[in-house]
C-alpha positions in Angstrom: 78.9 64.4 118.1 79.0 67.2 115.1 79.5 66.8 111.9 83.4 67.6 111.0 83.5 70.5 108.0 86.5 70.0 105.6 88.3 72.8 105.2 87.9 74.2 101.7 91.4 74.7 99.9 92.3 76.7 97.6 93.1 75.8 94.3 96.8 75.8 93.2 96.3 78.4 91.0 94.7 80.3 93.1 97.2 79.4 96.1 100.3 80.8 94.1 98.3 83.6 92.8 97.7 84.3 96.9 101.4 83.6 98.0 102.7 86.2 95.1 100.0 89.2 96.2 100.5 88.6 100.0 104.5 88.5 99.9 104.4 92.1 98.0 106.2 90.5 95.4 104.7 91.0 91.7 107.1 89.2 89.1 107.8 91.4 86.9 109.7 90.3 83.5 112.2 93.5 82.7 110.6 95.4 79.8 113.8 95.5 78.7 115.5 92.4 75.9 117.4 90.0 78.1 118.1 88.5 74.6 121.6 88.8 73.0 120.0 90.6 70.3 118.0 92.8 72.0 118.9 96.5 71.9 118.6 97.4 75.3 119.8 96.6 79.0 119.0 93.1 80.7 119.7 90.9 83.2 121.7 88.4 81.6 121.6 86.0 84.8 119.6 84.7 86.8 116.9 83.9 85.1 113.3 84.7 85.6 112.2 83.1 88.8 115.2 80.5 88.8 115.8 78.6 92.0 118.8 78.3 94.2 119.3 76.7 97.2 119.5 78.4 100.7 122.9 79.3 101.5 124.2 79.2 97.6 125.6 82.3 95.5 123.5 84.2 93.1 125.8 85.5 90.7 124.2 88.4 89.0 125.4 89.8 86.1 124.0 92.4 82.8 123.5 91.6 79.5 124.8 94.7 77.7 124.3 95.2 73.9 127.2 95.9 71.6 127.2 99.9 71.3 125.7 100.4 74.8 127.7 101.1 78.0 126.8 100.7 81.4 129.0 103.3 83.5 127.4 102.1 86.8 124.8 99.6 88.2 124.0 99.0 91.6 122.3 96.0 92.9 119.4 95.7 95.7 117.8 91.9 97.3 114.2 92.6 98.1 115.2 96.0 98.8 118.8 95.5 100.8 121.9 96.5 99.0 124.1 93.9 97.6 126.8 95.7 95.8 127.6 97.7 92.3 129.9 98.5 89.9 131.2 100.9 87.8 130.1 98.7 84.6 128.0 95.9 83.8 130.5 93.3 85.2 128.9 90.2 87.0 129.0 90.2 91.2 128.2 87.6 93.5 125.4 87.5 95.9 125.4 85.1 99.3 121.7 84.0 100.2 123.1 82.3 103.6 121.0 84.0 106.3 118.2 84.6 104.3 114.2 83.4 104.4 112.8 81.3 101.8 110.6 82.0 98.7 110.9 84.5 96.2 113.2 87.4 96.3 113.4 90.3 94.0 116.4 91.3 92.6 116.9 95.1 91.3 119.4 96.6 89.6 119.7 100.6 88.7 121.9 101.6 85.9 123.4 104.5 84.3 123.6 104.6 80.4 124.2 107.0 78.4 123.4 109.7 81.5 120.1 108.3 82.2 119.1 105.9 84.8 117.0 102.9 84.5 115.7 100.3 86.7 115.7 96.7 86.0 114.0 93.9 87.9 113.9 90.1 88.4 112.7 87.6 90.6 114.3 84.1 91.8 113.1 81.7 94.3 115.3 80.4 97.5 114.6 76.6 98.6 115.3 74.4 101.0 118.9 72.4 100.3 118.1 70.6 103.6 116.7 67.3 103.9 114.4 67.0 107.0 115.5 64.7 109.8 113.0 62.4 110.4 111.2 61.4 113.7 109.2 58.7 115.3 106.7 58.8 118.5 106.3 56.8 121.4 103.0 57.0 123.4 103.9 57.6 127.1 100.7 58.3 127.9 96.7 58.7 127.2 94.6 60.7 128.5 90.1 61.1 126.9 89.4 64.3 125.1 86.1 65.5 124.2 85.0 64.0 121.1 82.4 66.8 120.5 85.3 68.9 120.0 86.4 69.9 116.7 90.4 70.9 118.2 91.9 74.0 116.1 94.1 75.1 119.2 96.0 73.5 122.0 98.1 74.8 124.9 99.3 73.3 128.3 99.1 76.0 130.9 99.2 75.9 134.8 98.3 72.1 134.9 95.1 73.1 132.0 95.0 72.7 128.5 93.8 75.6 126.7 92.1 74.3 123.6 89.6 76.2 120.9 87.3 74.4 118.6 85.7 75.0 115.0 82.8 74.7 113.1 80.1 77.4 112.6 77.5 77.1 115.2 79.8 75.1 117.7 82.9 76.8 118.3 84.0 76.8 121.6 87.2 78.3 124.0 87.7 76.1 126.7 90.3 75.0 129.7 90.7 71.6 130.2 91.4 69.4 132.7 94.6 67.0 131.9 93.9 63.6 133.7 89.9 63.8 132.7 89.6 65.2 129.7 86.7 66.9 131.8 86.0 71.1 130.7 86.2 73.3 133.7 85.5 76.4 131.9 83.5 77.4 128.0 82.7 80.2 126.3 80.7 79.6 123.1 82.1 82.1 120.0 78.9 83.8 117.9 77.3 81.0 115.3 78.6 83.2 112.4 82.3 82.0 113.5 84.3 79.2 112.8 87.1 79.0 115.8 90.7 78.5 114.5 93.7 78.8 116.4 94.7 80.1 120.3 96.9 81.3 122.4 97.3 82.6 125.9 99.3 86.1 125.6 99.9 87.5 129.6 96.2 88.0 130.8 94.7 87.4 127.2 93.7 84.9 124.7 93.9 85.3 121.1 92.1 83.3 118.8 91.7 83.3 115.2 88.5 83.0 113.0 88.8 81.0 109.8 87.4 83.0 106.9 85.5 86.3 108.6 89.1 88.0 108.7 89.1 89.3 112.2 90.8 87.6 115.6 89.1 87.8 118.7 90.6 88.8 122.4 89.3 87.6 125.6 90.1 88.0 129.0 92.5 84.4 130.0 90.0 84.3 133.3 86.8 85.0 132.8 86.6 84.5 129.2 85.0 87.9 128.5 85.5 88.9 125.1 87.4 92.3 124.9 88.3 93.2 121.5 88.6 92.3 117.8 91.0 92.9 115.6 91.2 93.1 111.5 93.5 90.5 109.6 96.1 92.5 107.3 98.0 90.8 104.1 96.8 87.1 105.6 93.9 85.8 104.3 92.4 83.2 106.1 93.3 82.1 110.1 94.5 78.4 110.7 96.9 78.4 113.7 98.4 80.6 116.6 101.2 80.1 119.3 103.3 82.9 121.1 107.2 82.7 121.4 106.9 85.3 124.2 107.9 88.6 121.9 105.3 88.0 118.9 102.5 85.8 118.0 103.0 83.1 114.9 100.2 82.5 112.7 99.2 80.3 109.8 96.6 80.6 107.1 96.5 77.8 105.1 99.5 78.0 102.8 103.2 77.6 103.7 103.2 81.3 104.9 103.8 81.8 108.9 102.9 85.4 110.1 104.5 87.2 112.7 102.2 89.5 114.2 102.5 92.3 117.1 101.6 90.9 120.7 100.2 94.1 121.7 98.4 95.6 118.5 98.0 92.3 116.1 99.3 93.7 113.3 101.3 92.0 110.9 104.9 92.6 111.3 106.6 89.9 108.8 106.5 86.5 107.5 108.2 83.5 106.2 107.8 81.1 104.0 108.1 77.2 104.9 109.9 75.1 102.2 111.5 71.4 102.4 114.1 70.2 100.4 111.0 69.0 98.2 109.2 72.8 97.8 106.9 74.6 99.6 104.9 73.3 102.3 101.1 74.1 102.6 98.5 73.7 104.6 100.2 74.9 107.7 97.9 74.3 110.2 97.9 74.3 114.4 101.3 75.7 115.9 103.4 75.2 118.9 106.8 77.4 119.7 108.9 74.4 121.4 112.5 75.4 122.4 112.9 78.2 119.6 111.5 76.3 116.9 107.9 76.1 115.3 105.8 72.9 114.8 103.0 72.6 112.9 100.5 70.4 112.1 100.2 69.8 108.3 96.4 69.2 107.8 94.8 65.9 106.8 98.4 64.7 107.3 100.0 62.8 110.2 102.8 64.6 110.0 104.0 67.1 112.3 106.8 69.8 111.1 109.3 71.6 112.7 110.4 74.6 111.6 113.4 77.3 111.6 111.3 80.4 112.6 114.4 82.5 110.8 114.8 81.1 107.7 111.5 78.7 106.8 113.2 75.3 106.6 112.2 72.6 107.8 114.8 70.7 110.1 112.6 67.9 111.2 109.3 66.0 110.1 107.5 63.7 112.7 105.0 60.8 111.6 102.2 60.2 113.7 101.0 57.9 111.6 99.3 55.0 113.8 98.4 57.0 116.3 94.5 57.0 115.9 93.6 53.6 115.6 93.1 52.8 111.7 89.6 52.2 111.2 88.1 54.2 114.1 85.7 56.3 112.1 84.1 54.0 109.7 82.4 57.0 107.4 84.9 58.3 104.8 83.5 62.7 105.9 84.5 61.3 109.1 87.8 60.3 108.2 88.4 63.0 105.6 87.7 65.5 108.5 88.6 64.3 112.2 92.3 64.6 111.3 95.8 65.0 113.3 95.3 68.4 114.8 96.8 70.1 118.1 100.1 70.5 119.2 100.8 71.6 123.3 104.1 71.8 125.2 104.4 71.7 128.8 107.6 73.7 129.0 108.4 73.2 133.0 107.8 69.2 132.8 108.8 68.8 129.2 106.1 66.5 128.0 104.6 66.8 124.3 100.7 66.6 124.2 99.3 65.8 120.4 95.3 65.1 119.7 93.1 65.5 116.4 89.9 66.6 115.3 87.3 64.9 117.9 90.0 61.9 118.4 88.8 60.0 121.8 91.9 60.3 123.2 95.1 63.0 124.1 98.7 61.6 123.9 101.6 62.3 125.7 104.3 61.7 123.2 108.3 61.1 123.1 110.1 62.0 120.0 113.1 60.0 118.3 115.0 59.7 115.1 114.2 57.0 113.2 116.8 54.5 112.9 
């Protein structure tokens, strides 16, 4: 049995310096006097990163200084129009429909038959407290307690699972009932194995920290390819919704990313009704939402792959026997970890970090 490595996270400072580069949004504080005194154009409201809740109006409006005139101003939301005016008169802006996180707001004015561009930032939250759920154990199957779990999939009667830590990472199928491994490939000592997923004839799977994925062939376990990460720095988790592949890194950022080429195509931020959550870690797609594990937490989220909220919250807690690894690294790193759905039979698989043991679960509210 290895040694479990802790993930190394990112300090806060350096987390929200990471979420601001990697959205492509730089907050910017207008050059211009928002003040009433000032002598030039400003936004009057919002203000500077001020936070609304999904689905509430923005109401943007100009703080114009006496002697100035605004003949027209229109108004852009992270690049999408959102109306004008023919002055510096106030409109209204609906966020329903949107993603969470920050959003810039931009405003191009005429005065005095010149244009100027203004710009702003606010941040969109969560107004939705998450539902939360409970587990019952239907059933237990062993799991391979040599195996550090970063990715988990039921397919064709298998689990497909991948496993960390430098010098032992692993892709493997499983066998349900016995836990037993019917097939392995061990990944290069220089990689630490993150997340998979099975996409047609393929298997993707992530790398924590060398910034590239790696594609195998789904039978032979051949590798084929490798591909560069883009804006997302770090891998965590993977899962396919059967047009794109989801990815996490280790924030509360989920990445879409082309099936075919791997490129990043967009992302969304994951917010509660308390603020952002981080440490998104292994994913499943279930029925058109996203769950992810939150590491070194027994909770389970699921998420709105449109918007970032997060409907639902399931605890796990209980579900590794308290006390069953008696060393404090041990505990601090075999944690909750591995979500896989058997779509055709509708059963709910969840495991950890070398836990002795995969569950077959059944979800409820709590009452």
């Amino acid at each position: 049995m290895h040694s479990g490595q802790v993930k190394k996270i990112m300090s806060l400072s350096k987390l929200a310096l990471a979420v601001i580069v990697l959205s492509g949004i730089t907050f910017v504080i207008s050059c211009k006097d928002n003040g009433s005194g000032g002598s030039s154009v400003g936004f009057k409201f919002p203000e500077q990163g001020q936070s609304f809740g999904l689905g509430e109006e923005v109401k943007i409006a100009l703080d114009v200084p006496s002697g100035k005139s605004v003949t027209a101003a229109s108004y852009t939301l992270d690049g999408k129009p959102v109306g004008s005016k023919n002055n510096g008169e106030a409109i209204s802006v609906s966020t329903a429909g949107l993603s969470l996180g920050y959003k810039l707001i931009t405003a191009v004015i005429e005065e005095g038959g010149k244009k100027d561009t203004l710009t702003i930032n606010i941040e969109l939250k969560s107004a939705l407290k998450p539902v939360q759920y409970t587990y019952k154990v239907v059933n237990t199957f062993p799991h391979d307690t040599s195996a550090y779990t970063q990715g988990l999939e039921y397919h064709g009667g298998k689990f497909l699972e991948s496993t960390g830590q430098e010098e032992h990472s692993t892709l493997r199928w499983v066998e349900v009932k016995s836990g037993k491994v019917l097939q392995q490939t061990k990944l290069d000592d220089q990689y630490f194995g993150e997340g998979s997923s099975l996409v047609d004839n393929k298997v993707v799977m992530l790398t924590w920290q060398n910034r590239l994925g790696l594609v195998f062939d789904a039978k032979s376990f051949n590798q084929l390819s490798t591909f560069p990460y883009q804006a997302s720095m770090e891998g965590w988790g993977l899962c396919f919704d059967g047009k794109q592949l989801i990815k996490s890194d280790g924030t509360n950022k989920i990445w879409f990313l082309n099936k075919d080429n791997y490129k990043e195509e967009s992302s969304i931020e994951v917010y509660n009704n308390a603020g952002p959550v981080d440490r998104l870690n292994e994913l499943e797609y279930i029925d058109g939402k996203i769950y992810a594990n939150v590491y070194t937490k027994n909770v389970i989220v699921v998420i709105d792959p449109k918007s970032g909220v997060v409907e639902q919250e399931i605890d796990f807690s209980g579900l590794l026997p308290a006390g069953y690894y008696k060393d404090e690294i041990d505990q601090a790193n075999n944690v909750l970890n591995g979500i896989a759905w058997d779509k055709d039979g509708k059963r709910l698989f969840v495991t950890g970090k070398k836990w002795p043991k995969m569950f077959e679960v059944k979800i409820s509210p709590k009452k």
